[in-house]
C-alpha positions as CSV (number, residue, x, y, z in Angstrom):
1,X,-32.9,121.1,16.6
2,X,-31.4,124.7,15.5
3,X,-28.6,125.8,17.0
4,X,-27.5,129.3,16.7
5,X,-24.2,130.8,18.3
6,X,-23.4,134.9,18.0
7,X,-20.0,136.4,18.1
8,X,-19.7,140.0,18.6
9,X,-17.7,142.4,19.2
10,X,-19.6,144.5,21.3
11,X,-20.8,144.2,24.9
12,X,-24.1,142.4,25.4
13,X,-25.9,142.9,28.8
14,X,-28.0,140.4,30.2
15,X,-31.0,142.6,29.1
16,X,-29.7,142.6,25.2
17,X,-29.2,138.9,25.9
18,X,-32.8,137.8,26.9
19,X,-33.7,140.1,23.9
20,X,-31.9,138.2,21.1
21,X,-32.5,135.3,22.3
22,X,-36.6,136.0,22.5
23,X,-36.1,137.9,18.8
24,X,-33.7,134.3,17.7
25,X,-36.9,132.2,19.1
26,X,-39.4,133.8,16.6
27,X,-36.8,134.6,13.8
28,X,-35.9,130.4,13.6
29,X,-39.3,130.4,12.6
30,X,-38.4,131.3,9.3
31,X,-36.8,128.0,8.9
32,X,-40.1,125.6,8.2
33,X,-40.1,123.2,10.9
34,X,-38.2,125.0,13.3
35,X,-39.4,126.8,16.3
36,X,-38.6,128.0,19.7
37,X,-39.3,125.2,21.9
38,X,-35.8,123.2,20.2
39,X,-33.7,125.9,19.8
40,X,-30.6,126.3,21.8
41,X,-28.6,130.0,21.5
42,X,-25.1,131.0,22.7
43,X,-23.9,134.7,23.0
44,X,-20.4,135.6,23.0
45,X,-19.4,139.1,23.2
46,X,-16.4,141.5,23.6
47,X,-14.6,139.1,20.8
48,X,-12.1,140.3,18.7
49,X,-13.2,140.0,15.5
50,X,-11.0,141.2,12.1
51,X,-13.4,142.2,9.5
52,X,-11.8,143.5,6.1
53,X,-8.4,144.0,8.5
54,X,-10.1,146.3,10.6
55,X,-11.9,145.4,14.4
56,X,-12.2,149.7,15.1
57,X,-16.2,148.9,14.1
58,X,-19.0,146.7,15.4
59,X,-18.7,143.0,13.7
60,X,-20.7,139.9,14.5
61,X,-20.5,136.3,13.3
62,X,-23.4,134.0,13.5
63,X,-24.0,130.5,13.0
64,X,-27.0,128.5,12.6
65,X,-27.0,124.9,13.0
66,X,-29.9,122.9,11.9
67,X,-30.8,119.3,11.7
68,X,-32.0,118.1,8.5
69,X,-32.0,120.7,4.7
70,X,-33.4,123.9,4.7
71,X,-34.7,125.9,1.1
72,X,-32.0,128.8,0.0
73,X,-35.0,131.2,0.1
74,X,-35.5,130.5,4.0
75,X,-32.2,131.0,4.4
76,X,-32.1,133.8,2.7
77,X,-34.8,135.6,4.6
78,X,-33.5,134.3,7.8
79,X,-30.1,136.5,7.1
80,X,-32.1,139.3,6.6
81,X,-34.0,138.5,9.8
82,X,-30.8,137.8,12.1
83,X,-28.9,141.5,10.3
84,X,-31.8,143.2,11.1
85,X,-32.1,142.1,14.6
86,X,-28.3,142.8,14.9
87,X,-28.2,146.3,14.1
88,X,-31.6,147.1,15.7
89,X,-30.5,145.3,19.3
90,X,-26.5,145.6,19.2
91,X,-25.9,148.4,16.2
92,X,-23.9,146.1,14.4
93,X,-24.2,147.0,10.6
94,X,-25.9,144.1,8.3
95,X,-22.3,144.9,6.8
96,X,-20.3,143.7,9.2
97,X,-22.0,140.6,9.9
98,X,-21.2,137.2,8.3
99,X,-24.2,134.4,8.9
100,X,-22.9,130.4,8.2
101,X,-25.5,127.5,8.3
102,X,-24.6,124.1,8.7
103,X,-27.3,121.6,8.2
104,X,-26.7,117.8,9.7
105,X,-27.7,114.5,8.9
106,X,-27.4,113.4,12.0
107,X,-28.1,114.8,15.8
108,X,-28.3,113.8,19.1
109,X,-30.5,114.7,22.4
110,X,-31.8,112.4,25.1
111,X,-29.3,109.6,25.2
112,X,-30.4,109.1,21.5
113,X,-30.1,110.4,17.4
114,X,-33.1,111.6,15.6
């Protein structure tokens, strides 16, 4: 159940979009246990984001949601992944880009909680 929403401040067209969003599919992979076929994404561009009290340059926030603990290592590497499809896709420098994760206990789907 990953979750991962992208803030940035730069225009994403609905070409980019289907791009991340295929690149966010095979990059939750990272994550043991997680894959594709659960993952929900959310793109949000033209935001005006304040990085180091500047917004003249490209800046994106990410966040990853995920049910259950993930290893720091995965997480690690899945930074890497998500800054390198940033700058590669958008030209949004690794940085300029902050990357949360959240883990939950508890999450629902289906009229139920896993």
């Amino acid at each position: 159940m990953p979750y991962i929403s992208a803030r940035t401040t730069v225009s994403i067209t609905r070409e980019k979009e289907e791009n991340l969003k295929a690149l966010f599919g095979k990059a939750i992979e990272t994550i043991p246990g997680k894959t594709e076929a659960w993952l929900m994404c959310e793109f949000s561009d033209n935001c005006r984001l304040w990085f180091k009290g500047d917004n003249s340059l490209p800046s994106a926030y990410v966040e990853v949601k995920l049910l259950g603990k993930a290893d720091s290592d995965s997480l690690e590497r899945m930074t890497g992944v998500i800054c390198d499809i940033l700058e590669k896709e958008l030209s949004i420098p690794a940085d300029r880009t902050y990357v949360k994760y959240e883990e939950c206990e508890h999450w629902g789907w289906n009229n139920m909680n896993f």
